[in-house]
GUDREN-793438 format. One record per residue (C-alpha): residue number from 1; residue in one letter; x, y, z. Coordinates in Angstrom, 3 decimals, decimal comma. Layout:
! residues N
REC   resi   resn         px         py         pz
REC    NUM      A          X          Y          Z
...
//
This chain:
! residues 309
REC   resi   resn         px         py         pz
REC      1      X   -168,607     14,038    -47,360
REC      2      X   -166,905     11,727    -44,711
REC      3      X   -165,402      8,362    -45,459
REC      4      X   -167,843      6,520    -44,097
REC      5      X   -170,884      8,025    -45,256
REC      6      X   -169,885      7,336    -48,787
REC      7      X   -169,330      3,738    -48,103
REC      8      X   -172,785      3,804    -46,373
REC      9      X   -174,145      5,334    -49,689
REC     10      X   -172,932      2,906    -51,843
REC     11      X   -173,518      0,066    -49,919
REC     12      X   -177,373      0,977    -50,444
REC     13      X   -176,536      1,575    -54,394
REC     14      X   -174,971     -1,649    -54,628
REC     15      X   -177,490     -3,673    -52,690
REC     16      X   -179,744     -2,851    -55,621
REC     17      X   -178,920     -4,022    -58,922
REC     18      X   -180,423     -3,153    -62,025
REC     19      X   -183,243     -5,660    -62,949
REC     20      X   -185,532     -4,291    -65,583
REC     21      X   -183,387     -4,275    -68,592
REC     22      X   -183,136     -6,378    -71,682
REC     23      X   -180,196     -8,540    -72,185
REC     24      X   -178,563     -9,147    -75,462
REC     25      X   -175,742    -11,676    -75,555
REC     26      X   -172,826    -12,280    -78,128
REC     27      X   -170,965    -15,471    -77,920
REC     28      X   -167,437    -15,642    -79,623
REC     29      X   -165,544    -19,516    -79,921
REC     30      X   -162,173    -18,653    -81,370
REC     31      X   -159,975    -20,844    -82,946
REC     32      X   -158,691    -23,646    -80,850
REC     33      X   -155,793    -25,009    -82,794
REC     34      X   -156,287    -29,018    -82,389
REC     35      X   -158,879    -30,620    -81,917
REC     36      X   -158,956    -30,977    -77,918
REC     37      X   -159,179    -27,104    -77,549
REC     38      X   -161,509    -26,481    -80,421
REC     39      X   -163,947    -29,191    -78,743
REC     40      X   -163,297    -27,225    -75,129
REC     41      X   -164,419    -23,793    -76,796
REC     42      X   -167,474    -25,142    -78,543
REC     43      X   -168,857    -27,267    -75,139
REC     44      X   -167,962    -23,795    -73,775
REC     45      X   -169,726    -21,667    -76,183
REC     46      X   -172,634    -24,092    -76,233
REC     47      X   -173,013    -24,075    -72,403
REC     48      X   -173,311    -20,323    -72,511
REC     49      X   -175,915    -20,141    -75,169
REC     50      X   -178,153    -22,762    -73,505
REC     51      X   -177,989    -20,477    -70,191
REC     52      X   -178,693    -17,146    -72,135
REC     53      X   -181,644    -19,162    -74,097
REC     54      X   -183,464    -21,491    -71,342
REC     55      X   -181,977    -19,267    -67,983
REC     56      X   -182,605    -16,095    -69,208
REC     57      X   -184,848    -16,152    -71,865
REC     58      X   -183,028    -14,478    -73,966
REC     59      X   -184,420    -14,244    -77,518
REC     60      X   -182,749    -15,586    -80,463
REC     61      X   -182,618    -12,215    -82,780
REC     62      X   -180,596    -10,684    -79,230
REC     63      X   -178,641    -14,155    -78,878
REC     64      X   -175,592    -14,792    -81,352
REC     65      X   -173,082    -17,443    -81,250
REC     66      X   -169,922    -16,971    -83,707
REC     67      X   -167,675    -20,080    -83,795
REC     68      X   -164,564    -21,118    -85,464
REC     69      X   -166,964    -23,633    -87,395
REC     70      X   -170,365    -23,643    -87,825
REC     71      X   -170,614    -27,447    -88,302
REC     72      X   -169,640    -27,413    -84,663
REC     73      X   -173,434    -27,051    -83,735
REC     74      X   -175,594    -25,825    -86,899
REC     75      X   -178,884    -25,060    -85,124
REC     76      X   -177,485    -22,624    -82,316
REC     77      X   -174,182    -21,597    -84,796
REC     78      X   -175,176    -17,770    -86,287
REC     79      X   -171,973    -17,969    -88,580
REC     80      X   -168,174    -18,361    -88,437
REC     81      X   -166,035    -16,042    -85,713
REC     82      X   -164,504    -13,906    -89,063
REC     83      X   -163,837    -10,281    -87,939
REC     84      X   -166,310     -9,514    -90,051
REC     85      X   -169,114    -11,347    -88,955
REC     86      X   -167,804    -10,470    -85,115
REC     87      X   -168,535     -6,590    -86,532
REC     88      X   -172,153     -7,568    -88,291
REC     89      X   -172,930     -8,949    -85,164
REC     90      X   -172,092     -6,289    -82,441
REC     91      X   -173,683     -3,779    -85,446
REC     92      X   -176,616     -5,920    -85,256
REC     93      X   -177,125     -5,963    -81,582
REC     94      X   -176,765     -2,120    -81,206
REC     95      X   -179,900     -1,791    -83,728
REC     96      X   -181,950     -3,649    -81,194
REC     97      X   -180,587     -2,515    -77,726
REC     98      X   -182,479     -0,046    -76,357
REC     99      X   -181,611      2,779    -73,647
REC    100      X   -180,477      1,058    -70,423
REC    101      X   -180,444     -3,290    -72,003
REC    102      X   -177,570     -5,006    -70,735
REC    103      X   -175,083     -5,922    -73,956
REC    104      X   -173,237     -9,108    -72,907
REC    105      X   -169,953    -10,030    -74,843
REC    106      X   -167,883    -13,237    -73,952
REC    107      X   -164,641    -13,944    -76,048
REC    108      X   -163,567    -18,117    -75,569
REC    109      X   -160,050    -18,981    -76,763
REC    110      X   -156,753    -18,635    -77,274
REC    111      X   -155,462    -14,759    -76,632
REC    112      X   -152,054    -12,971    -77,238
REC    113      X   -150,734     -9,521    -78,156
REC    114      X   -150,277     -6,577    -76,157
REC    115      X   -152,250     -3,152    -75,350
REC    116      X   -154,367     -2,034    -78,051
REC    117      X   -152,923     -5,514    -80,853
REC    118      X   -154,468     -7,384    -78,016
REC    119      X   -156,746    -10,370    -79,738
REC    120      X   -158,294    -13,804    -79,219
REC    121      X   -157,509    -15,872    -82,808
REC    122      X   -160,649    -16,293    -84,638
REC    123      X   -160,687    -17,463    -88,277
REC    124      X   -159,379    -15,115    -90,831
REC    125      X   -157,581    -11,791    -89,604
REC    126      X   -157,893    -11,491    -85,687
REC    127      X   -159,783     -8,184    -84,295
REC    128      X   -157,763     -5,994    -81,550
REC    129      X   -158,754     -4,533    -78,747
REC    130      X   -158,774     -1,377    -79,971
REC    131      X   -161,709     -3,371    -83,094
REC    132      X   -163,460     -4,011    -80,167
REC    133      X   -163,391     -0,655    -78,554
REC    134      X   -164,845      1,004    -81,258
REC    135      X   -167,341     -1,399    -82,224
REC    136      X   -168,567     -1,214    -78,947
REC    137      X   -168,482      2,725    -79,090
REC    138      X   -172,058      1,999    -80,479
REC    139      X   -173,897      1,342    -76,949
REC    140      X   -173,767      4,886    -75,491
REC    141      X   -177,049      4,281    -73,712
REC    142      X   -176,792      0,550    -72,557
REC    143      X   -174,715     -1,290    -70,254
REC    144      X   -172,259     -3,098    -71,739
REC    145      X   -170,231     -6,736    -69,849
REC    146      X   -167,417     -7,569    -72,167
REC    147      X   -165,931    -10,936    -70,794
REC    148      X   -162,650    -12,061    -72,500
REC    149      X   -161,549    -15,764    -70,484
REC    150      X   -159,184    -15,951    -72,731
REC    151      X   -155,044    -16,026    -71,982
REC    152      X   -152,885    -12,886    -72,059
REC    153      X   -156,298    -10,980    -71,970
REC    154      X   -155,517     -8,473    -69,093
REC    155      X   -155,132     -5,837    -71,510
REC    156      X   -158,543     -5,469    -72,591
REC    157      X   -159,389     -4,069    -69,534
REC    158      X   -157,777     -0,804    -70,334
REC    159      X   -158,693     -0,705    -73,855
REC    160      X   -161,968     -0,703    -73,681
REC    161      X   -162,944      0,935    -70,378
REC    162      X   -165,782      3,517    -70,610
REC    163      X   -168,053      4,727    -68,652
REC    164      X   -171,312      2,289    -68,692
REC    165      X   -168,745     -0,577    -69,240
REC    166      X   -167,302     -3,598    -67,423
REC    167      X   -164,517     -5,740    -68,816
REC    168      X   -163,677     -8,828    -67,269
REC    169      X   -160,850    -10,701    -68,091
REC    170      X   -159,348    -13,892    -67,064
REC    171      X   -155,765    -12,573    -66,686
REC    172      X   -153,949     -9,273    -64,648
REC    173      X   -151,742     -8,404    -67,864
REC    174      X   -150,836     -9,710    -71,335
REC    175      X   -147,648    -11,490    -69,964
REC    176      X   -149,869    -14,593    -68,716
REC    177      X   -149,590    -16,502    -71,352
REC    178      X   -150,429    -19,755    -70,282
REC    179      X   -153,747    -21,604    -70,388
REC    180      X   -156,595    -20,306    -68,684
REC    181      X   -159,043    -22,112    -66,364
REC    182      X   -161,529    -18,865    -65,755
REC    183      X   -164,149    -19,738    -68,153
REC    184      X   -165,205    -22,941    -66,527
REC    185      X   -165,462    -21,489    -63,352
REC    186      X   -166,958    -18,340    -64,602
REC    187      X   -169,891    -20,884    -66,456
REC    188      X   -170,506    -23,022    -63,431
REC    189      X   -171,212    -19,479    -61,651
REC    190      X   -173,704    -18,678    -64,249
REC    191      X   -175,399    -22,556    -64,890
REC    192      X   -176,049    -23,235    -60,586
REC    193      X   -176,475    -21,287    -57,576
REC    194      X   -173,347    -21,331    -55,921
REC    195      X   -172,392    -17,465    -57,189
REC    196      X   -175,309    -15,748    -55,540
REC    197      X   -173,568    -15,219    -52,335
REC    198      X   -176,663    -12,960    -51,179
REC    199      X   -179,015    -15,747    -52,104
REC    200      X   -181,509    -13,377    -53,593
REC    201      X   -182,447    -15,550    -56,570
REC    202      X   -180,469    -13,207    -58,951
REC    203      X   -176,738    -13,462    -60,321
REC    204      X   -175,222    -10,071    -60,419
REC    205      X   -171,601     -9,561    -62,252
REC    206      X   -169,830     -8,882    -59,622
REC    207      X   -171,023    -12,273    -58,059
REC    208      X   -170,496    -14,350    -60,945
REC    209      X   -166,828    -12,301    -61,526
REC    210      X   -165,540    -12,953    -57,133
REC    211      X   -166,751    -16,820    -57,553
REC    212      X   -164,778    -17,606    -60,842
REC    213      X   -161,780    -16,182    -59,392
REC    214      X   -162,311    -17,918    -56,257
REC    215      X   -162,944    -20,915    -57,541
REC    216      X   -159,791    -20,685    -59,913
REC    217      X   -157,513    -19,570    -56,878
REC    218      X   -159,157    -22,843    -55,193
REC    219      X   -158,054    -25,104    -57,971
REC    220      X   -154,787    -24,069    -58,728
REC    221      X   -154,343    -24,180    -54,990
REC    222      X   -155,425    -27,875    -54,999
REC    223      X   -153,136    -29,013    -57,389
REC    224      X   -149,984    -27,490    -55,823
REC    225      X   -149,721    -24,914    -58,663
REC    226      X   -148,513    -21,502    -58,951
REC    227      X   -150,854    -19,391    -60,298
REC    228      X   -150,614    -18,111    -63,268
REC    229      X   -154,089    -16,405    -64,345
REC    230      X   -155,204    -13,365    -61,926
REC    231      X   -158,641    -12,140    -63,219
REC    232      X   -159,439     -8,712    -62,730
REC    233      X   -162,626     -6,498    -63,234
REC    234      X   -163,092     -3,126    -64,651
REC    235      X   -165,556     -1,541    -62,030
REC    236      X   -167,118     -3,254    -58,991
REC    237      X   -169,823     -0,871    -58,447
REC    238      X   -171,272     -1,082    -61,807
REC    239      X   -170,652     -4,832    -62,085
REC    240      X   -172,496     -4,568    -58,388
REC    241      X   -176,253     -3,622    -60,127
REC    242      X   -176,292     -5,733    -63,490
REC    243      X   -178,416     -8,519    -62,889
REC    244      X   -177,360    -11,215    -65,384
REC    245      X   -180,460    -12,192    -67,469
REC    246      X   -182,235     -9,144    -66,433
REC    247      X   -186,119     -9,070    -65,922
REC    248      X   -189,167     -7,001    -66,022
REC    249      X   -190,039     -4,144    -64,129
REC    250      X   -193,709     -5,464    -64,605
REC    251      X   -196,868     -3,725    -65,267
REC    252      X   -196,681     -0,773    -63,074
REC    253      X   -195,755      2,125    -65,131
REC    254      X   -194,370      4,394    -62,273
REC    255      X   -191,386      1,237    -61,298
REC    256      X   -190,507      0,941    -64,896
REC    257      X   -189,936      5,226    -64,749
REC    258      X   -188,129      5,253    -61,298
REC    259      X   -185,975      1,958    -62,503
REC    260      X   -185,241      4,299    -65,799
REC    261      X   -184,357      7,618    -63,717
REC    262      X   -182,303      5,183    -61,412
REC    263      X   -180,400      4,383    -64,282
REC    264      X   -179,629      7,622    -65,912
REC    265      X   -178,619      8,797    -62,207
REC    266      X   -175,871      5,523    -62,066
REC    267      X   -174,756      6,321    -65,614
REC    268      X   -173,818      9,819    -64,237
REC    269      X   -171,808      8,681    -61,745
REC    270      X   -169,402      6,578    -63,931
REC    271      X   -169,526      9,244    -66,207
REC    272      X   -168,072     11,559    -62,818
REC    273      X   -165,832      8,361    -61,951
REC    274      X   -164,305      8,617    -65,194
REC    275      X   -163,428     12,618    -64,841
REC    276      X   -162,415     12,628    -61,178
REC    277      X   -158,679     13,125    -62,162
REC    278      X   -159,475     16,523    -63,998
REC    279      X   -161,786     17,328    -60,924
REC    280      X   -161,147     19,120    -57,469
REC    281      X   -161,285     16,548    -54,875
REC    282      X   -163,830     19,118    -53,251
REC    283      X   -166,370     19,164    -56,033
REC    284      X   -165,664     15,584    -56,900
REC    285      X   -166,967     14,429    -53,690
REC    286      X   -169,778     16,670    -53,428
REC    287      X   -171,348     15,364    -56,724
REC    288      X   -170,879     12,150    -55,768
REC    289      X   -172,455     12,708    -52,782
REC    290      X   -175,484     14,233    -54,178
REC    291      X   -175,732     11,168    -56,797
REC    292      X   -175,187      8,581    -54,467
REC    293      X   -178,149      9,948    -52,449
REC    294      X   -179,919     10,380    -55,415
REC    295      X   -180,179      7,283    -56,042
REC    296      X   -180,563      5,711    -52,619
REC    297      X   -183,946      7,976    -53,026
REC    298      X   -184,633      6,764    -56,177
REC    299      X   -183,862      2,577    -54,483
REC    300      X   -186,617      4,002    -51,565
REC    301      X   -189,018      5,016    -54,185
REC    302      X   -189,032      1,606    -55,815
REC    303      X   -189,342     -0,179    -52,428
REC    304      X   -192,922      1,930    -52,035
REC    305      X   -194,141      1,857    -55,319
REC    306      X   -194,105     -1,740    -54,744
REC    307      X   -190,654     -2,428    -57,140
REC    308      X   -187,805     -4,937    -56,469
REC    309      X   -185,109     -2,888    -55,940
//
């Protein structure tokens, strides 16, 4: 399989996102540690929730917001950001996701550690990275977008990697410390239009993801800083087909299978993505060759049956 017929390949696979699953969002406000932060996370936090409630219709029994106080808004607050509660929740959410939803995670505040001890400080005793990785071991069958905006976050990428997964975080590595700006430029992606750079009337990850860290570059640029927060993202090509919000696959019974089959088929190929090391370069190329067309069937087959791809 020649260069450039895989990049033809997945251009088609990445022109057409997933759009037919259920979204389930968990919103974590940590601890901001005076007042100024701990007012920044909560406008934060409550900015999100309104966009996963009004945007995308998101139902309250799949939307949770944990804070670092409840009293910060009591009608939208679930309970307090404890590790325990974080735990309850992401155990709650797997009972409801079915095979192929889209499991949205978003951490908001302060971050530190390293590797696996990486955290964001919530009340009480502060999950890891490695908490997180196992809670979300759970979602073997959904998609899962972990954001974490919060500093010295770059970590989590490699944590909790899996196939099915994309981590987004608002730093390179757990060295950058300082203050990070990624979370209002990832939410002003997610509350306008300015993100879908294919204007197609749907946010994807990988849109909202390259306009926050434009927009960050642009800012720090603007005020004569260095920068010092480098967001990264786990994998481009799955964060290419989830559609942010969802939607339905509508009445037609034969879209909602082919969107279903589509899915399985993308699943296998992060599942190959993830063995390619143990793999032949031969073989690993020829599966993903007959994947990749695969699905590009599978996109044609939607087109017909009268689907948005």
């Amino acid at each position: 399989m020649t260069g450039a017929r895989v990049m033809v390949v997945l251009l088609c696979v990445c022109a057409a996102p997933l759009w037919a699953q259920r979204t389930h969002v968990l919103i974590i406000s940590g601890l901001g540690g005076e007042p100024a932060y701990s007012a920044t996370f909560a406008s934060q936090a409550r900015a999100l929730h309104a966009v996963a409630k009004e945007r995308w219709q998101v139902p309250d029994s799949s939307l949770v917001w944990l804070a670092e106080d409840v009293g910060v808004d009591p009608a939208r607050v679930r309970a307090r950001a404890t590790k325990e509660e974080v735990e309850r929740a992401i155990t709650g959410l797997a009972g409801r996701a079915t095979a192929g939803d889209l499991v949205m995670v978003v951490l908001i505040g302060h971050g530190s550690g390293e590797g696996a001890a990486s955290r964001v400080n919530l009340p009480g005793a502060d999950p890891t990275a490695a908490d997180y990785a196992l809670w979300l071991s759970a979602f073997g069958q959904q998609n899962v977008l972990f954001v974490n905006t919060a500093s010295a976050s770059g970590d989590f990428a490699t944590v909790l990697a899996r196939p099915g997964r994309v981590i987004m975080t608002a730093t390179r590595t757990a060295l950058e410390r300082n203050e990070t700006t990624f979370a209002t430029h990832f939410l002003t992606g997610l509350t306008g239009d300015a993100a879908d750079a294919n204007k197609d009337g749907r946010l994807t990850a990988l849109e909202v993801f390259a306009f926050a860290k434009a927009e960050v570059a642009r800012a720090y640029e603007a005020d004569r800083k260095l920068l010092t927060e480098r967001a990264q993202l786990s994998d481009t090509a799955l964060a290419a087909t989830l559609v942010l919000g969802g939607g339905s696959a509508g009445a037609d019974p034969r879209v909602a299978a082919l969107l279903s089959e589509r899915r399985a088929l993308e699943q296998e190929v992060a599942a190959l993505r993830a063995r390619r090391d143990a793999m032949r370069s031969e073989d690993y190329e020829r599966e993903l060759e007959r994947l990749l067309l695969a699905i590009a069937e599978k996109t044609r087959a939607i087109r017909a049956a009268g689907g948005r791809p």
